[in-house]
N, C-alpha and C positions, 0 to 999 in steps of 0.2 A: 662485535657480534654478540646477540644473546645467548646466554647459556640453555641450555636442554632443560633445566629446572626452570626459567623463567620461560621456556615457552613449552610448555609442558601443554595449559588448556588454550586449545585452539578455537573457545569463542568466550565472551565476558560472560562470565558464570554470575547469578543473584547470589548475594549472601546466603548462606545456606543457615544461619540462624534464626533468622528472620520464623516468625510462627503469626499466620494471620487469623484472629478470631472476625467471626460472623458477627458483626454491630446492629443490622438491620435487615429485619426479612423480606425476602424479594418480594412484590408483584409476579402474579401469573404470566410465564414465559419468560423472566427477568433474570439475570447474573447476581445470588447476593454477591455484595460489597463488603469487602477485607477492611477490616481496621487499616486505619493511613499510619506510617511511620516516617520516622523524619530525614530517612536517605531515600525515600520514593519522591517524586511529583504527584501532586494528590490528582486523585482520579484516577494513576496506571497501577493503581493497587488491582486492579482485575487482572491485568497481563503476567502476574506472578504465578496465578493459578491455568494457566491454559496453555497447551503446547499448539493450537491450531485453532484460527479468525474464520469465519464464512462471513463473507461481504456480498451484501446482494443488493442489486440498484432499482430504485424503486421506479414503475412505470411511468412516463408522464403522456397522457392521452393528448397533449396540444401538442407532442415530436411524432404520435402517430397519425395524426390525423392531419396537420398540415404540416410537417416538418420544420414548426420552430421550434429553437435552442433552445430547451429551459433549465434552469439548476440544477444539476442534478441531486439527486438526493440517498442516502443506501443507508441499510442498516447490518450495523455490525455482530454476529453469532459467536458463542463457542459451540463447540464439537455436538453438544447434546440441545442447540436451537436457541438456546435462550441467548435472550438479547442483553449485548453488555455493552456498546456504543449505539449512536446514530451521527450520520456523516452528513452538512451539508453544506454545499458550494455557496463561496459569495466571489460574484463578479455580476458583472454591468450585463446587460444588452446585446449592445453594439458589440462587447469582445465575441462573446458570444456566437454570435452571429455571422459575424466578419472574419473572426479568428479560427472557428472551428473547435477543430484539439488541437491547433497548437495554443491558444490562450491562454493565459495568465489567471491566476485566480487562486483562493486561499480555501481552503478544504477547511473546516471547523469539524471537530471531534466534540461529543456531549454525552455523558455518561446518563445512567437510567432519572436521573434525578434534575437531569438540564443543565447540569454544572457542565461550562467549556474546560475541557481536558485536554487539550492538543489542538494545532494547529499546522495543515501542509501545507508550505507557499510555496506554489509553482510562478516561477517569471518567466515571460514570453521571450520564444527560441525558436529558428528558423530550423527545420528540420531535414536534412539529408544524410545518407549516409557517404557521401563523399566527400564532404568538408569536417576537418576535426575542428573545425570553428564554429560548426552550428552542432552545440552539444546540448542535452536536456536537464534538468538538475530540478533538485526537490527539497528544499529545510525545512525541518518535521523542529518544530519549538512545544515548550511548557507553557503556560502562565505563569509570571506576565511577559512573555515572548522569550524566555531563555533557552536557548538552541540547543536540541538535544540529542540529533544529528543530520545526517548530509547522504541526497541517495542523487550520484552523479553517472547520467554515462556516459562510457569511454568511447573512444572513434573506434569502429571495427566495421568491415565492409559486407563481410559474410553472416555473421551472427549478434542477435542485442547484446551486448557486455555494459551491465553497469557494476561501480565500487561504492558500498555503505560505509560511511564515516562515523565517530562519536563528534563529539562537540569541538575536538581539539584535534582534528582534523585527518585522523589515523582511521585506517581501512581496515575495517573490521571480517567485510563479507565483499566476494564479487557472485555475482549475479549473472548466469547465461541463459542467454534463450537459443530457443532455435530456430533452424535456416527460415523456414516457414512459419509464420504468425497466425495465419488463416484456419479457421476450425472448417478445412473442406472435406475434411474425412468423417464429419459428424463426430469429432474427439474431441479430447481436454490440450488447452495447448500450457506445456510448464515451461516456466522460468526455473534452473536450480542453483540452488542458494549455495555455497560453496565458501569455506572457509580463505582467507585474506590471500594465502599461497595459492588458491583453487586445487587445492589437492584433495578436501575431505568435502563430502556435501553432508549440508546439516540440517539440510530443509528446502522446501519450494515455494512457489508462488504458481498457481492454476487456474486457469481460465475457463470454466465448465460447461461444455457444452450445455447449453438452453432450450433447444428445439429447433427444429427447421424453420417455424415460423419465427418465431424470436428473432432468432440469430438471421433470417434475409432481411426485415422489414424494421427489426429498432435497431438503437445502440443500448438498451438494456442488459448487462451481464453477471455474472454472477464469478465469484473470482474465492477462493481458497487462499489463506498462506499459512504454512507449517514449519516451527523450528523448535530447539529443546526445550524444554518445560525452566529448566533454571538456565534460561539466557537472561540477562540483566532487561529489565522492563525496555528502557532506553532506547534499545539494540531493537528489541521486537516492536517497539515504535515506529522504530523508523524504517523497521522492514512493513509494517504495515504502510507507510507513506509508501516504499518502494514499490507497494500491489497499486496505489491507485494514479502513481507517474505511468508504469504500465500501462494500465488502462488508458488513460487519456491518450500514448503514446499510439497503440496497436490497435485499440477496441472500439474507441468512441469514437462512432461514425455510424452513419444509417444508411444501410446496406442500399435500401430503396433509392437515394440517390447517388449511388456508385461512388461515393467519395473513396478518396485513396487513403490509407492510414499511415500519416508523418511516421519515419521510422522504421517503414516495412523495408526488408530486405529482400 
């Protein structure tokens, strides 16, 4: 058993030496960019500076108007608006179409400058809460694909439960939602972020209410995630993957034709 000094911080702390100079000055509504060093992945030099991500999905007028599938697309905020990612989906058609949100497909992360920074692969899972064999799972990788963790969730019948991994396979954070997914109180619905025991919470993941219109007629949303300012880049990675497994998981559906959301409880 670990000693009380070895588990003293209950989430992977960044180096706290680390001092990042301003290399280049933003663009209008833009995140500057931290000098890269050489225990980051380049590009997650932004996630050193922010304790909270706004993810917003961009509208696509061919899902409102005839309800096809198409990529979707979002772009990613800090706290004060400015853009420090853009997210977008690559998959086929057919999954598309055929698949829904349970489909398969690789989320691509690009920082202000169009350089790929991350990458989410979700692989196609049959979705119930009654089988611990149809489970959901997410690998948030660097370039050139080295995995940098693992956002899995567990069978539970009553509430969402997933556990966030580093690369080497150890649970960092579990993750709960609750009983109901559905924004039918015109509210925010959260996910909280919860240390590996679940005894401490260190942050959330939030679904924010849209509008009535919005939220009956697209699958358009808009989603928050919040954790300590000195959590190891890595870790806020792949709680950022964590918000858009989420998504796919509860959210992405259009409401107009009553689809059911894989994973609701």
């Amino acid at each position: 058993m670990a000693s009380n000094k070895q588990m003293s911080a209950p989430y992977p702390m960044y180096p706290p030496q680390q001092n990042y100079a301003i290399t280049n000055q933003p663009q209008m509504g833009m995140m500057s960019a931290p000098q890269h060093t050489s225990n980051c992945p380049p590009g997650l030099e932004y996630l050193s500076m922010v304790d909270q991500l706004l993810v917003h999905q961009k509208v696509e007028l061919l899902e409102v108007i005839i309800g096809f599938e198409t990529q979707n697309k979002y772009s990613i905020k800090n706290s004060l608006g400015q853009k420090v990612y853009y997210a977008g989906e690559n998959s086929d058609c057919c999954t598309r179409n055929c698949c829904g949100p349970l489909r398969s497909f690789e989320m691509r992360i690009f920082d202000n400058h169009k350089n790929h920074v991350m990458s989410f692969q979700r692989p196609f899972a049959c979705a119930t809460c009654w089988f611990p064999c149809c489970l959901q799972s997410m690998e948030i990788s660097a370039p050139p694909g080295n995995v940098i963790g693992i956002v899995e969730q567990k069978w539970s019948i009553f509430i969402p439960v997933f556990t966030v991994k580093n690369s080497s396979g150890n649970v960092l954070f579990r993750i709960e939602g609750p009983f109901c997914t559905l924004s039918c109180c015109c509210g925010d619905v959260e996910f909280n972020i919860f240390t590996a025991d679940g005894k401490n919470k260190i942050g959330k993941i939030t679904k924010q209410w849209t509008g009535l219109i919005k939220e009956a007629f697209t699958d358009t949303d808009n989603f928050g995630v919040s954790f300590p300012i000195d959590l190891d880049v890595r870790a806020k990675a792949t709680l950022l993957g964590a918000l858009f497994l989420i998504d796919f998981m509860f959210f992405e559906t259009t409401r107009e034709k009553g689809d059911k959301r894989p994973g609701m409880f």
